[in-house]
C-alpha positions as CSV (number, residue, x, y, z in Angstrom):
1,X,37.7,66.6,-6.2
2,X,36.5,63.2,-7.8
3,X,38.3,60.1,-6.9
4,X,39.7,57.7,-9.0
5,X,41.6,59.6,-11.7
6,X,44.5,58.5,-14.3
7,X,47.5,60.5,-14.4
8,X,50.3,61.2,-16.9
9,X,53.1,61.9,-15.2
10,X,55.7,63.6,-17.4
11,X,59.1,64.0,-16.6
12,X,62.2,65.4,-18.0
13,X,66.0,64.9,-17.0
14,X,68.6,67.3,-16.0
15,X,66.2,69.8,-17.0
16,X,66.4,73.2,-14.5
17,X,63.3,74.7,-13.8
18,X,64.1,78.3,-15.6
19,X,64.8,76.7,-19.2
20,X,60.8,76.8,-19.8
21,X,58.9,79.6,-21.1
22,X,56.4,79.6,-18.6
23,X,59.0,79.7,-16.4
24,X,60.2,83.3,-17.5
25,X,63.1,82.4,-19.9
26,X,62.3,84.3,-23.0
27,X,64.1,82.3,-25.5
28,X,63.3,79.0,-25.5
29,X,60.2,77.9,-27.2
30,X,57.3,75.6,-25.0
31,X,54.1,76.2,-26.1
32,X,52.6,73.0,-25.0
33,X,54.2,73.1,-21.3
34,X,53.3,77.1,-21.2
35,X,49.3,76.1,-22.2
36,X,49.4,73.4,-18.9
37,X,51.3,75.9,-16.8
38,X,48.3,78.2,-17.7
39,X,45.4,75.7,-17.3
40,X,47.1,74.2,-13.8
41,X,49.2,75.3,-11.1
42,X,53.0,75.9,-11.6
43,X,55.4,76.2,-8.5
44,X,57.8,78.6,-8.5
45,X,59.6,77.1,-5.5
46,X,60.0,73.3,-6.0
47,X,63.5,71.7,-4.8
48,X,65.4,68.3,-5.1
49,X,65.2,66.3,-1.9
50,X,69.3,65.9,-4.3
51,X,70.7,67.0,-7.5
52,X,71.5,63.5,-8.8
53,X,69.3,61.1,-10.5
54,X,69.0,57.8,-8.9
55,X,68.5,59.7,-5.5
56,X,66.1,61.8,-6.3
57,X,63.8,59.6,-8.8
58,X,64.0,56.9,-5.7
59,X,63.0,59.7,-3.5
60,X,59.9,60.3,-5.9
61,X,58.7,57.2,-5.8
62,X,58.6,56.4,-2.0
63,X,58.7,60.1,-0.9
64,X,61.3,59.4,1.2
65,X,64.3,61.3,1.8
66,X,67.6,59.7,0.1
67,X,69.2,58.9,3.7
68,X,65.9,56.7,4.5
69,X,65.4,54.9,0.9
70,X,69.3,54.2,0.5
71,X,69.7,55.0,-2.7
72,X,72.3,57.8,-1.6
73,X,73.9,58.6,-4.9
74,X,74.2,57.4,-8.9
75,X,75.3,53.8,-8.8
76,X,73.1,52.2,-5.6
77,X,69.9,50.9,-6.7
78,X,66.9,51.5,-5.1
79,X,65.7,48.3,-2.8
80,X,63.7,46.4,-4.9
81,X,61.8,45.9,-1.5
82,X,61.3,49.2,-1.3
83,X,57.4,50.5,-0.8
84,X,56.6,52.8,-4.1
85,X,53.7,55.0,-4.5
86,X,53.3,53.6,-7.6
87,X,52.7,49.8,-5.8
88,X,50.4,51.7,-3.6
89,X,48.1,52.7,-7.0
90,X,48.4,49.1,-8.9
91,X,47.2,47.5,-5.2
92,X,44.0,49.6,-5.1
93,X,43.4,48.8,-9.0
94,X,45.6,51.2,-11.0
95,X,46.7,50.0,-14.8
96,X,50.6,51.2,-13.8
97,X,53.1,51.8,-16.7
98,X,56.5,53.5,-17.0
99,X,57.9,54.2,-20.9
100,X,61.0,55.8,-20.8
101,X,63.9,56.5,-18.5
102,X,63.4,55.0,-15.0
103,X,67.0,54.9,-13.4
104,X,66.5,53.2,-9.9
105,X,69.2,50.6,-11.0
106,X,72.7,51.7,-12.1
107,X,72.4,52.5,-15.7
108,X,76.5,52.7,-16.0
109,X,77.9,49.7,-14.0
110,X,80.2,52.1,-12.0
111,X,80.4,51.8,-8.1
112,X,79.4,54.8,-6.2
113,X,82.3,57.1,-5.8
114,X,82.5,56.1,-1.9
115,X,83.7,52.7,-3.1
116,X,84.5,50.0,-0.7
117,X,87.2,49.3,1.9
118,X,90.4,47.0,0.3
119,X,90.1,43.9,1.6
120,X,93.0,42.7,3.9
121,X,94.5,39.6,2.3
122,X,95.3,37.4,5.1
123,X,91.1,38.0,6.0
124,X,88.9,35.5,4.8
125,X,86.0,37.2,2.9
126,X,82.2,36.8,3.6
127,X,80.2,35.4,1.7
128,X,79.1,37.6,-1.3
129,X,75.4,37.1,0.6
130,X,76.9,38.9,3.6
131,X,79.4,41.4,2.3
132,X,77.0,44.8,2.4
133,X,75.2,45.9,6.1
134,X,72.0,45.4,4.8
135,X,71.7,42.5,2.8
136,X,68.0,43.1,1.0
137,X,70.4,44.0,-2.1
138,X,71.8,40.6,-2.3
139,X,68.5,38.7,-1.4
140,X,65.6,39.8,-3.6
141,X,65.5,39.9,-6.8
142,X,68.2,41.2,-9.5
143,X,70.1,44.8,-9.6
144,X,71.9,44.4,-13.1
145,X,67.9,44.9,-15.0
146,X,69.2,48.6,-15.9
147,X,72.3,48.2,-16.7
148,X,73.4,47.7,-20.6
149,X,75.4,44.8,-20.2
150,X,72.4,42.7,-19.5
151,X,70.7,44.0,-22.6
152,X,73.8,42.9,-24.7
153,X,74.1,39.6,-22.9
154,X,70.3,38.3,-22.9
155,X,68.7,39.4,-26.7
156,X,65.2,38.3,-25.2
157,X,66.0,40.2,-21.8
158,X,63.1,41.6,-19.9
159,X,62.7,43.4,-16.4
160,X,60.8,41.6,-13.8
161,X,57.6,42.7,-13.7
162,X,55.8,44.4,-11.5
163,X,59.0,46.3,-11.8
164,X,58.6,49.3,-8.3
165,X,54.7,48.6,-8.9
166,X,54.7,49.3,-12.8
167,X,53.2,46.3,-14.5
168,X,53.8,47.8,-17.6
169,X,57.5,48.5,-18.5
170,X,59.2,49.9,-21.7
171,X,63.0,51.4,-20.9
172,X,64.8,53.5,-22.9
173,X,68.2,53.4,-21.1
174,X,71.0,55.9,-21.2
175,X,70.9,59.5,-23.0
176,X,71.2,61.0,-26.6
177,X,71.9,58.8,-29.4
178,X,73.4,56.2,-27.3
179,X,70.1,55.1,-25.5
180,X,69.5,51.3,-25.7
181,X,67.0,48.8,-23.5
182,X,63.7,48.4,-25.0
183,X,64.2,51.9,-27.3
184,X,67.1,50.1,-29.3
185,X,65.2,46.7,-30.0
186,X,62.5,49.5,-31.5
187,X,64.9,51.3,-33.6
188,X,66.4,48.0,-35.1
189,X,63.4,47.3,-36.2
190,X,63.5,50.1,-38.4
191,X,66.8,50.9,-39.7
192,X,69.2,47.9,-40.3
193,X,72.2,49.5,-38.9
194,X,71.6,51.7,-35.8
195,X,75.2,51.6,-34.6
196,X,76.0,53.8,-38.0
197,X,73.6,56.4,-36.7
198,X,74.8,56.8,-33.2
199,X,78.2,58.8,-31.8
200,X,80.4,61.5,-32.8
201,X,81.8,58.8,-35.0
202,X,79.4,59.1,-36.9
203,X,77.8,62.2,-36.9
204,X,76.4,64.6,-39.9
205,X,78.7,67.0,-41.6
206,X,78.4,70.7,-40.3
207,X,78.9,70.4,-36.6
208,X,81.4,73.6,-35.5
209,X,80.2,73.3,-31.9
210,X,83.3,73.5,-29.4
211,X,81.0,72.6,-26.5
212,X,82.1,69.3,-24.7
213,X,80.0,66.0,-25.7
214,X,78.1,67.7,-28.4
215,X,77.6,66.3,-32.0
216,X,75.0,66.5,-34.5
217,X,73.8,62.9,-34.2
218,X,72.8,61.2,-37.6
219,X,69.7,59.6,-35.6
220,X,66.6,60.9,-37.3
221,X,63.6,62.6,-35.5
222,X,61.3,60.6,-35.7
223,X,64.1,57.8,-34.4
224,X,65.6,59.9,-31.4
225,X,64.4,58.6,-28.1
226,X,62.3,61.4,-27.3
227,X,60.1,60.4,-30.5
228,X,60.4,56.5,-29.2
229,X,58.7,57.5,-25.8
230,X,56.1,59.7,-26.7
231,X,55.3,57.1,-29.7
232,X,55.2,54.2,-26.9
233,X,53.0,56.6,-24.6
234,X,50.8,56.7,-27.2
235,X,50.3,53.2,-28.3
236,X,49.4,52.6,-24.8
237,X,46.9,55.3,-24.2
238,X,45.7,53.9,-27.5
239,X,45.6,50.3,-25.7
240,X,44.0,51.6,-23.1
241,X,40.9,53.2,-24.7
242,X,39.8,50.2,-26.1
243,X,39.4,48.4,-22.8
244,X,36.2,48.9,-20.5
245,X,38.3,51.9,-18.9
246,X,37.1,50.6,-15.4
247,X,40.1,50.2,-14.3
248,X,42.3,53.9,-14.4
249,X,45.9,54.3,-15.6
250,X,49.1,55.7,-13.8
251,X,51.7,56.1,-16.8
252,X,54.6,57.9,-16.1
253,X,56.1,59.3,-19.7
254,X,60.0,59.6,-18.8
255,X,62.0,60.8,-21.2
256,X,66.1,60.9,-21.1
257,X,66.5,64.4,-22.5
258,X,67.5,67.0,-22.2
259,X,70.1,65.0,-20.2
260,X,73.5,65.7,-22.0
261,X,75.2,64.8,-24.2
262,X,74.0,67.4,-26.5
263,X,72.4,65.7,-29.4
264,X,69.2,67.1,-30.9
265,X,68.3,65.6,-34.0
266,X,67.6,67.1,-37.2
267,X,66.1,71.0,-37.0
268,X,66.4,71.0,-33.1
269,X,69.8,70.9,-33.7
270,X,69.6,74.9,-35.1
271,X,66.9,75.6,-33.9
272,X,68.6,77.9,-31.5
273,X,71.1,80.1,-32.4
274,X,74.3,80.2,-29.6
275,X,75.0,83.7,-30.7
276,X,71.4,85.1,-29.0
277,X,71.6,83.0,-25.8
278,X,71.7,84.8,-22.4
279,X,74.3,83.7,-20.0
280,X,73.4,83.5,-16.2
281,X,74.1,86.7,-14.7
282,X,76.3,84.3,-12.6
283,X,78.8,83.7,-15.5
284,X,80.8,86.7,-15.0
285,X,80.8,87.7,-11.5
286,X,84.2,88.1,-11.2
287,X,83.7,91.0,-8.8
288,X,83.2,88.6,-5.6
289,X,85.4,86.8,-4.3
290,X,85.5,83.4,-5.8
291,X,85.3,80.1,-3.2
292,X,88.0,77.4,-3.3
293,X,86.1,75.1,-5.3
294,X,85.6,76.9,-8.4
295,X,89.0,77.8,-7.8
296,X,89.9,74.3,-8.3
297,X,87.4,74.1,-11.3
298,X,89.0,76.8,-13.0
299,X,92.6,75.8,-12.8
300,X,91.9,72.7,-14.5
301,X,90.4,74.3,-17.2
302,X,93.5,76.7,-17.4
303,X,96.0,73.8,-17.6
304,X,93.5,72.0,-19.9
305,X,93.1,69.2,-17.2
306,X,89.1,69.4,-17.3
307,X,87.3,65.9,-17.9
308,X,85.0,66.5,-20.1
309,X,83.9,63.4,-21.1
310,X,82.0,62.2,-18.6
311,X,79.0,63.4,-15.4
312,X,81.3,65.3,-13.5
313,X,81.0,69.1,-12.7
314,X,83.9,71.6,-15.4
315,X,84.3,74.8,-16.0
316,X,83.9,75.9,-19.7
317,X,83.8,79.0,-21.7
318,X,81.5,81.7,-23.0
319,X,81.2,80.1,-25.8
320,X,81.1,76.4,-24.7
321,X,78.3,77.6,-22.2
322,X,76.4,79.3,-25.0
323,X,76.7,76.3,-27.5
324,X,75.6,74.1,-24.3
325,X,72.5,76.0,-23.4
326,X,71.3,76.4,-27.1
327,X,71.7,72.7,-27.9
328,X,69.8,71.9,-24.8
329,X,67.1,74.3,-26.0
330,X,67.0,72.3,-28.8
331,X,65.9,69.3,-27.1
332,X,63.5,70.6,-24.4
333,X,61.8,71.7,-27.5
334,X,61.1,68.3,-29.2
335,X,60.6,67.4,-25.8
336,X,57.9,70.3,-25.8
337,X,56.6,68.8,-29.2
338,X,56.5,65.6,-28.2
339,X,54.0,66.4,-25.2
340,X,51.9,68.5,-27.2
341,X,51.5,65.1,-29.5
342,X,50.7,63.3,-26.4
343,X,48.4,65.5,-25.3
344,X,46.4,65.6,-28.6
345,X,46.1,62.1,-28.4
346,X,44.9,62.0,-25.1
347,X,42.4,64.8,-26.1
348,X,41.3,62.7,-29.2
349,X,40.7,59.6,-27.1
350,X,38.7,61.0,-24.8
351,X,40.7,60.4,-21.7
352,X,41.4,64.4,-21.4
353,X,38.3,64.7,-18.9
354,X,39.4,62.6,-16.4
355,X,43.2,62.8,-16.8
356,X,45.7,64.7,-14.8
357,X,48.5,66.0,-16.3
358,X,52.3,66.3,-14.2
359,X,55.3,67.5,-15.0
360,X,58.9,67.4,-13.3
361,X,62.4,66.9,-13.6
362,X,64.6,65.1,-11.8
363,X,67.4,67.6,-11.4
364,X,68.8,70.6,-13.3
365,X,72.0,71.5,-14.7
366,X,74.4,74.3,-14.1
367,X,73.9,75.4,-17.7
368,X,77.1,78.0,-17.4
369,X,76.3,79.0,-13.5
370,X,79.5,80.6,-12.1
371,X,81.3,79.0,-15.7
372,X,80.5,75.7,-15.0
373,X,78.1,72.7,-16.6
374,X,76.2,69.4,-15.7
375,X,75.9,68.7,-12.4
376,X,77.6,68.2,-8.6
377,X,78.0,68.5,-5.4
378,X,77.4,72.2,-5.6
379,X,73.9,73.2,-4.3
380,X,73.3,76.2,-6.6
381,X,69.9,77.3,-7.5
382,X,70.0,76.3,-11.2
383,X,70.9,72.9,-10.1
384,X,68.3,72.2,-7.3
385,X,65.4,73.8,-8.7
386,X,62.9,72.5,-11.3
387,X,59.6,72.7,-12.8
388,X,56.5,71.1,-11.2
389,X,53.2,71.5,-12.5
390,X,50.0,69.9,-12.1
391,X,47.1,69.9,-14.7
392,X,43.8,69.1,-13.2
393,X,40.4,69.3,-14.6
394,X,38.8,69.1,-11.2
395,X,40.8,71.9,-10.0
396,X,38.8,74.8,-10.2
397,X,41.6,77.4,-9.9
398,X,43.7,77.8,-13.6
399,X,47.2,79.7,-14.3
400,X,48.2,79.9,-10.4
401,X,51.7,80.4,-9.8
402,X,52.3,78.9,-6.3
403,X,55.4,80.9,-4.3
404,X,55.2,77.9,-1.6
405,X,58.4,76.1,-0.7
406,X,57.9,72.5,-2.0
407,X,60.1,69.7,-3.7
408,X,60.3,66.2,-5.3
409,X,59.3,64.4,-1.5
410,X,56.1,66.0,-1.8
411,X,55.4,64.3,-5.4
412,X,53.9,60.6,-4.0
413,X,52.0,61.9,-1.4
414,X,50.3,64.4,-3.3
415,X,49.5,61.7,-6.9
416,X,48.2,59.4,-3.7
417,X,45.8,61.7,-1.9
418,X,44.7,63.1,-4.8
419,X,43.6,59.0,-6.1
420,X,42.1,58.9,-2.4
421,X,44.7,56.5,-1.3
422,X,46.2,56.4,2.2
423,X,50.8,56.3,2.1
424,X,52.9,54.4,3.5
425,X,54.4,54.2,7.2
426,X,57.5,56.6,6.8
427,X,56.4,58.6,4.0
428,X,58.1,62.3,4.6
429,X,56.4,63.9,2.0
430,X,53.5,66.5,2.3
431,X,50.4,66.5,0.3
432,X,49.7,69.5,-1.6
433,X,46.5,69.3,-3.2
434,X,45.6,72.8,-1.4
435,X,48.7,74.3,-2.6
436,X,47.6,73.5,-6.4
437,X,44.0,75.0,-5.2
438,X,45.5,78.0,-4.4
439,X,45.6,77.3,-0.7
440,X,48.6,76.5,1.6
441,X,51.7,77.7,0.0
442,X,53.7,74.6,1.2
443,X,57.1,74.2,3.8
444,X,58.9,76.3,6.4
445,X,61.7,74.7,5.3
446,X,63.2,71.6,3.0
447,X,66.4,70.1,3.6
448,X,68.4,69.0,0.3
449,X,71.1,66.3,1.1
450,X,74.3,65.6,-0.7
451,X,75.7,62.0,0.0
């Protein structure tokens, strides 16, 4: 393989790995994602290193397991002195840019669940310096540059760059039409009241959905974030080809959907009908014996006691499950259509030849497995298990389907061996570049963690 290549890394959120066409599902509609399955490798068998977020996108980027990087669950950042991949590319000469979702800061402002102990009152605190067990949190740099507070606070606001080794950074923060960061200084720039286009508030007319968090935003496509990010991706990539090109790119393409809540603009929101969706054969196995915690689950959604408002796991109905899953059809779609623009561009610059093309997701989503939706601390395939696949020109083997056992840790190693680069000391991940040749199917085992 030649040295020295950019890549387009692509990924998705909350998006489980059988809600793609060339993934098997026979309803939802990816062309553009079916052609690079069928010109690259797609693994069947790629895993979390854990089903939340911030863990896992940390883990991505250092290929490090959640336990080493500390970034254990939604709400603790990831070090910002951290080794990334990504530094390990802009040292050796990469162009490094992120446009998108990243989410290795708190996006919300909560506290991890865990919390901290209640300070005894007739203690004398530590200084705020000296209050966590490792203080590299409190000594480099800043932790609130995700967080939409900061956005609201400082008009002119903008992260610290490089930001995890991108020197290039355009965030769209959040998910649906409530996305802010760079995204909503973009959209005010072309509509002169964005808060009347955003929430159930203000949603179109027409909306009979009963599933939880779902309303038919009035956000335009060509508005939504998904257009933003693949509009940004392009301007780069435009940017980029009118330079000398000696230098290559890393851009990762990030986009929030199809991260609940359910909001696909315009004809993604009917594009699919609820009424022909297939439920998991999961959904009504009532015949085994059901485990305490879905018992739990589905007494609160007896008594009418399920939050459903929020990230944590609920039970829901047939129908709620059916309006879910056909929504977030909707907007893996313009997700799907948004690549295939991406890649055209990429094709009409010239910059096809010596590109490779990923794709992932950080997570999936129960998507009515065993009745319930989003995602928790229930390891269940749906939830663990998403798409990876890796277009390569250099590659000589097309439309492999690799049965290996592989995951997310394996992602930083593999970008950096395939650029030639050496990793880092404590790097966990493997490198499968003979995997996507068709070689060595990958792991004995993997070990998923739950903090």
């Amino acid at each position: 393989m030649a040295n020295r290549p950019n890549f387009l890394f692509i990924i998705t959120d909350q998006h489980r790995a059988d809600h793609l066409g060339c993934y098997g599902n026979p309803i939802v509609r990816t062309p553009n994602l079916d052609r690079m399955a069928a010109s690259g490798t797609r693994f069947e068998n790629f895993y979390v290193a854990t089903p939340i977020c911030m863990p896992n996108r940390a883990t991505l980027m250092t290929g490090r397991m959640p336990s080493l990087h500390g970034a254990r669950q939604n709400g603790i950042p990831l070090s910002l002195t951290a080794t990334t991949f990504v530094e390990i590319m802009r040292a050796a000469g990469y162009d490094t840019a992120l446009i998108g979702k990243c989410h290795l800061q708190s996006i919300s402002g909560n506290l991890p669940i865990v919390g901290m102990p209640e300070p005894d009152p007739n203690r004398t605190l530590p200084p705020e310096t000296l209050r966590e067990a490792d203080n590299t949190l409190t000594k480099h740099g800043r932790y609130d540059q995700e967080l939409p507070s900061t956005w609201e606070r400082e008009p002119d606001f903008e992260p610290t760059l490089p930001y995890y080794g991108f020197d290039h950074v355009e965030l769209a923060i959040g998910h649906g039409d409530k996305t802010v960061g760079h995204y909503e200084r973009w959209l005010k720039q072309r509509h002169s009241d964005p808060d009347s286009l955003r929430g159930p508030k203000n949603q179109l007319p027409g909306n009979e959905y009963t599933a939880p968090q779902a309303w038919r935003t009035r956000i335009p496509e060509e508005l939504y974030p998904t257009a933003y990010v693949a509009e940004r991706t392009i301007k780069y990539l435009e940017n980029y080809s009118r330079t000398d090109r000696s230098k290559p790119f890393f851009i990762q393409c990030s986009f929030p959907d199809p991260h609940h809540p359910f909001t696909p603009p315009g004809r993604y929101w009917e594009m699919y009908d609820p009424r022909s969706i297939e439920l998991p054969p999961s959904f009504n196995s009532g015949e085994h014996p059901i485990p305490p915690h879905l018992h739990l689950l589905y007494d609160e959604r007896a008594r009418n006691m399920s939050n459903k408002d929020g990230q944590r796991t609920f039970a829901v109905t047939e129908r709620e499950a059916r309006e879910a899953i056909a929504l977030t059809y909707g907007m893996i779609s313009m997700v799907d259509d948004a690549l295939g623009t991406i890649l055209g561009w990429l094709k009409m610059l010239r910059l096809d030849e010596d590109t490779v093309v990923v794709f992932t997701s950080d997570h999936g989503d129960f998507m009515g497995d065993h009745q319930l939706l989003l995602k928790g601390a229930l390891h269940y395939r749906g939830l663990v298990r998403v798409p990876f696949i890796w277009s390569d020109r250099a590659v000589e083997s097309k439309g492999l389907a690799n049965e290996g056992l592989c995951g997310t840790l394996d992602i930083a190693n593999t970008i950096l061996a395939r650029a030639g680069l050496q990793g880092h000391n404590g790097m966990q991940g493997a490198n499968l570049l003979a995997a996507i040749d068709g070689g060595a199917t990958g792991h004995d085992s993997l070990i998923i963690e739950e903090h």
